[in-house]
N, C-alpha and C positions, 0 to 999 in steps of 0.2 A: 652570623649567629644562627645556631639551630632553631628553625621553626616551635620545638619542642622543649630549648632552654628555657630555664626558670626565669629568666629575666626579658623572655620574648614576648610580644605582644600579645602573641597566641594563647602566650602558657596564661595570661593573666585574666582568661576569658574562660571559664568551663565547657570544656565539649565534650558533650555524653554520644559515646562510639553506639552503634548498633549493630557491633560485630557479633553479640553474642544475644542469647535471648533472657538473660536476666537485665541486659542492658536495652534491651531493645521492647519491641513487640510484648505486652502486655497480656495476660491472661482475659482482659476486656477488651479485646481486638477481635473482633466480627471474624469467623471462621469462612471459608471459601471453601464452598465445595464443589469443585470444575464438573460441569457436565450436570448440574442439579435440572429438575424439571421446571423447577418456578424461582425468580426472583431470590425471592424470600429464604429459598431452603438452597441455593447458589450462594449468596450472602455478599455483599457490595466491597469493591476496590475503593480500598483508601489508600492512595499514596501523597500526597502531599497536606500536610496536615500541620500544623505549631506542637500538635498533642503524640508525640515520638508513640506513646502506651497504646493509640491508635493503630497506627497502620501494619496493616498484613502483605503489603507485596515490597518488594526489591525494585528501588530506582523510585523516580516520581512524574509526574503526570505533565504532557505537553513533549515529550521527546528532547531533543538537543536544544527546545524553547528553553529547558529548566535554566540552561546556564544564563539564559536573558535574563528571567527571574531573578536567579541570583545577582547578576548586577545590579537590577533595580532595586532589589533589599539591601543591598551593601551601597547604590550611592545617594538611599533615601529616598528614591521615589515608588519602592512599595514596600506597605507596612506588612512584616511580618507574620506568616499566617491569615492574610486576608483571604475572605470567605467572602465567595460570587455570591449573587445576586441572582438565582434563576427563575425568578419572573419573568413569565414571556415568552422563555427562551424554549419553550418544549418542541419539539419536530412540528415541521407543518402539517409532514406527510406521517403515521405512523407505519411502521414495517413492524412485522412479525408478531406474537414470536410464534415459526418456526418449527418443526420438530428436529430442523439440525441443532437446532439453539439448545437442548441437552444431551445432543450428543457429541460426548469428549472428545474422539476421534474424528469429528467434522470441523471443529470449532477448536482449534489452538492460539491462532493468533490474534484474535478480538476479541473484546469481551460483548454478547452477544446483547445485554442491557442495558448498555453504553452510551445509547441515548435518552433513555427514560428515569434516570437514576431521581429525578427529583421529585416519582410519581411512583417508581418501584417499590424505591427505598425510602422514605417520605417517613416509615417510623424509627429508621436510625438519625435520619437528619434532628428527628425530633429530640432524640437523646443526646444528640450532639457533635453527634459525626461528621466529620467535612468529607461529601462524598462528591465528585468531582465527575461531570461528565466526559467518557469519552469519547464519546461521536455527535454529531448535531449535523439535523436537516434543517433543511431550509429550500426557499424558491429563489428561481435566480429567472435570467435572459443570459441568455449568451449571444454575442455576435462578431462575424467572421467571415473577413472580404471571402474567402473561399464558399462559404454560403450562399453570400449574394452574386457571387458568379455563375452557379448552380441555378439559382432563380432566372438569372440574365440569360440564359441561355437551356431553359427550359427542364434541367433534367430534376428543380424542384421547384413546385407549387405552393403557395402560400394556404393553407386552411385555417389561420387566426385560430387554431387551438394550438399546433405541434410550432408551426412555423407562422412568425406573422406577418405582415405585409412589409412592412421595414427590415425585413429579413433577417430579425432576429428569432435565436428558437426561445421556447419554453423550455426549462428542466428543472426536476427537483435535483437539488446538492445536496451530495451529504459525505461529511468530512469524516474521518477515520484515524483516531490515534492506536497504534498497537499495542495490544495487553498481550502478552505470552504467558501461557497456562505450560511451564517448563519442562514436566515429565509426557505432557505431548505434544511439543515442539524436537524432544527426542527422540518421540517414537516415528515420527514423521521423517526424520533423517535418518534412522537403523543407527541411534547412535546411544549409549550411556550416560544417562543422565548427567552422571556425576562427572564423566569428564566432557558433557556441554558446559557444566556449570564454570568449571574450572578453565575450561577456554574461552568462553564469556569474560570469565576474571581476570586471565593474566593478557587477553589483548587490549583489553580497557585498561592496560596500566595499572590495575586493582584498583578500579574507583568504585564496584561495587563488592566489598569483603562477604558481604552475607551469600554470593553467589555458593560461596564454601563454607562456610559457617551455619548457615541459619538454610538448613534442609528444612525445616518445618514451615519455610515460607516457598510457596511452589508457582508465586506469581510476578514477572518481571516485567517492568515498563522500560521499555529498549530505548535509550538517546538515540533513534533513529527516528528519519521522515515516514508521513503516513499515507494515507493515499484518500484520492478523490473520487465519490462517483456521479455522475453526471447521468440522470435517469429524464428518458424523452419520453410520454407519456404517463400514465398512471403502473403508481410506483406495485402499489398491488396488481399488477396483471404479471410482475417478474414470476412471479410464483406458480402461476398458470402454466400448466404443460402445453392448454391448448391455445394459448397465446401466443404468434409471431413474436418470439427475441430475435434481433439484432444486436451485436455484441461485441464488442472490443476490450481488450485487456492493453494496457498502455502503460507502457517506461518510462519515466519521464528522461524527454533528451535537451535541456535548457535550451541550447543551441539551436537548435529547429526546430522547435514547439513556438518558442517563443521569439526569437530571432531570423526565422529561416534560416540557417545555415544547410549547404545543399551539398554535405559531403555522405548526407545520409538520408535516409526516406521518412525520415520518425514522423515530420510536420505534416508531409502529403498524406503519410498513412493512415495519420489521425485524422486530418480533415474528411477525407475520404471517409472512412467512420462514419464520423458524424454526419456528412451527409449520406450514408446510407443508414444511421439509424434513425435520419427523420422520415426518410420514406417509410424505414419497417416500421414505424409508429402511428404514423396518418393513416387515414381509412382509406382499406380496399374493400370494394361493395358491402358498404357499413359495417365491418369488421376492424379493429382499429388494433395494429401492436403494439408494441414497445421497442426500447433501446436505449442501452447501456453502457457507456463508457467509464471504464475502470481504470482511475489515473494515477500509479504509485511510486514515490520518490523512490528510482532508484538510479541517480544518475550516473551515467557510464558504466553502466552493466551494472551498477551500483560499488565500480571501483573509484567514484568521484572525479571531478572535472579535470582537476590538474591531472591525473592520470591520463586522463582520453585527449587531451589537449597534447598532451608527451607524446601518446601514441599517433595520432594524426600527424607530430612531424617525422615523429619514425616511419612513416607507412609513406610520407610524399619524399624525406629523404634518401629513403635505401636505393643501393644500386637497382637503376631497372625500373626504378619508381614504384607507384601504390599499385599492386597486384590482388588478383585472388584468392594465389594461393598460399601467401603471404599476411592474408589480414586477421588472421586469430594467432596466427606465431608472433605479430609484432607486439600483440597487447599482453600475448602470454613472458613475453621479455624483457618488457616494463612492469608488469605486473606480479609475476610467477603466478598467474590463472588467469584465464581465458575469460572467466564471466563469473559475476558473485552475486547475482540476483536471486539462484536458488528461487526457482516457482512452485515450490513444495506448497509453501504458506499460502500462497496467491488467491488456491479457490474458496481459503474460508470465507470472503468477504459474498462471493457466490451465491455460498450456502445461508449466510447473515440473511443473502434477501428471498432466501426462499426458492432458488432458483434448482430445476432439477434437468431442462433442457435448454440446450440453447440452438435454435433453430440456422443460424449464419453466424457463424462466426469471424468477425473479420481480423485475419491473421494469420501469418502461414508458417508463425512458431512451429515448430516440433513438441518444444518443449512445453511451451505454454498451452495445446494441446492434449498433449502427455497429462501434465497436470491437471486440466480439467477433469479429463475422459478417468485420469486413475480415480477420482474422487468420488466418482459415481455419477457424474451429470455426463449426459447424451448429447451429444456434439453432431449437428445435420452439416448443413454444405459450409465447406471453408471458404471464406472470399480473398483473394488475393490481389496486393495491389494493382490497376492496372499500369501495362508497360509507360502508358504515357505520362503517368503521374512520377517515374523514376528522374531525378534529377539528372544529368549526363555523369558527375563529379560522383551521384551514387551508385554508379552502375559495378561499381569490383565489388561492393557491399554486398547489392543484392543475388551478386553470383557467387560470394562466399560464404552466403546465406543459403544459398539453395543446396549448393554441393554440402553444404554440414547439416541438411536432413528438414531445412524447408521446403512445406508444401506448395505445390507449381502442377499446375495443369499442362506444361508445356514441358521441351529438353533440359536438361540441365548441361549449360553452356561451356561449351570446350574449355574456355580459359578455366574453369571452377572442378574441371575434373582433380586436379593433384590437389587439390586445397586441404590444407590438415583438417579432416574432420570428425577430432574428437572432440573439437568445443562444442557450447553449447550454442542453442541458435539464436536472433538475438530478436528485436522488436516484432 
């Protein structure tokens, strides 16, 4: 029986669409205006709400969590429209704001208030508004037998501020769900709005209709993963030009972040990281830096697991075995693209913290790179993994990575000369 027949369970439940704006979005819906100078004259993201008349953006808040949600409404363990609680909850550490934080072309994929919304926006909440944060800091410890190796063997020192005798570090955390500001998410691609919106729509299956319908709304919460950052020192010194940043921009790779899987460098590269951004943090002759690790779900170049899992037995399968010049054609042939993590969007979170130079960058991305340096932040020495931290199992990686335009202070290795390299480059 049609979902839609009169006699289906569906039909006997009224659902008001919000394909159109008599049906939708309400003339009392907080106007947004991307790129405002304060808060207030910006105007707060409502996306998840009981009150339809409310909200002004496409999609709702939490990423691919929403369809959690939806279970838990549908098998009664959460009520409908329930509204947090945010007592308590304010950042430990404040950030910003900013002078990128008004401007539209620095800032597309965050929303740059997205932590403070219970203290911004404090007089829509009062009128009624459910307005929902999207980012939250907080302080954590991090620890990581690769740290305490680093202490064992001298190359880090404990100073009970950055790093503490137990070998754990200090850092503030702060989580990141993505708001897209849509007509500059397409100028950031050299692309028409209108047919982002429309490819947005039809590869989502059209789960979101206002992508094409409802142009008046120009802000979209992506059912995609957000990212993590991981700040080693005082979070206001990002901002300082003349502050030592240490820096890393990070992919997530499930596999080797969290497993060690040694088919690739992602785990060494990160750790390495991190222990060079606890040294760029700790005091050199009373001067103290910082350091940064920027952690964004994009797994498998962000063509997802089962994809790269495919790919890994194509690459140990094919005649001749896993090669160099072979390792972006095999994923391009499972995939039909080489890489979809697009680092266009990457440096707004950057700019979120105020940042204008990054002193070491550790990553020998091209792209990533690319990305920063286009955006306007100054980029000093790039650090590259060392050789000894390459797994034996990663080594066609990092030669297929070098010949497609990673940064290397050394040759780039005979097997990796024919390597196809129009892809992009990767961690």
């Amino acid at each position: 029986m049609a979902a839609d027949h009169p006699g289906s369970k569906l039909a006997q439940k009224h659902i008001r669409l919000t394909s159109h704006p008599h049906q939708g979005t309400a003339s009392g819906a907080p106007v947004i205006r991307w790129g405002a100078a304060t808060a207030n004259e910006r105007g707060p993201v409502v996306g998840t709400t009981a009150n339809r008349s409310q909200r002004n953006v496409i999609g709702t808040h939490s990423g691919s969590y929403g369809v959690n949600r939806a279970l838990a409404v549908a098998a009664g363990n959460l009520v409908r429209g329930h509204r947090a609680d945010l007592t308590d909850t304010s950042p430990t550490d404040l950030i910003g704001p900013y002078p990128q934080w008004s401007d539209a072309r620095k800032m597309v994929s965050i929303d740059p208030w997205g932590a403070s919304v219970a203290d911004v926006f404090a007089g829509h909440i009062a009128e009624g508004y459910d307005i929902r944060p999207t980012i939250a800091v907080t302080k954590a410890h991090i620890d990581l037998p690769e740290v305490r190796h680093a202490i064992t063997f001298g190359r880090l020192v404990p100073d009970n501020r950055v790093l503490l005798e137990n070998g754990s570090a200090v850092v503030t955390k702060v989580a990141i769900e993505p708001v897209w500001y849509l007509p500059g998410v397409a100028a950031r691609f050299g692309v028409d709005e209108v047919d982002l919106r429309r490819n947005l729509f039809e590869e989502t299956g059209g789960m979101y209709p206002e992508l094409v319908t409802r142009s008046d709304l120009e802000v979209f919460l992506p059912p995609i993963g957000g990212q993590t950052l991981y700040i080693f020192g005082d979070p206001r010194a990002l901002a300082d030009p003349g502050v030592t940043l240490t820096a890393r921009v990070h992919d997530e790779c499930n596999g080797s972040d969290v497993f060690g899987s040694d088919i690739c460098t992602c785990r060494p590269y990160l750790t390495h990281a991190i222990e060079e951004c606890i040294k760029g943090a700790q005091s050199r002759d009373g001067v103290a830096g910082v350091g940064l690790i920027a952690y964004s779900r994009k797994e498998g170049r962000a063509l997802g697991e089962v994809t790269k899992f495919l790919v890994y037995n194509a690459r140990k399968r094919q005649v001749g075995g896993d090669s160099a010049d072979t390792y972006f054609l095999r994923t391009e042939c499972v995939a039909g693209v080489q890489d979809m993590r697009f680092q266009e969007l990457m440096p707004d979170v950057l700019h979120w913290l105020g940042i204008t130079r990054i002193h070491r960058l550790v990553s020998m991305s091209n792209d990533k790179y690319d990305a920063i340096t286009g955006s306007g932040i100054e980029v000093g020495e790039r650090v590259a993994i060392p050789d000894a931290l390459v797994p034996a199992d990663a080594a066609v990686e990092i030669q297929a990575k070098i010949a497609a335009g990673y940064f290397t202070d050394g040759a780039i290795p005979d097997a990796a000369r024919l390597a196809d390299t129009k892809g992009r480059g990767l961690g």
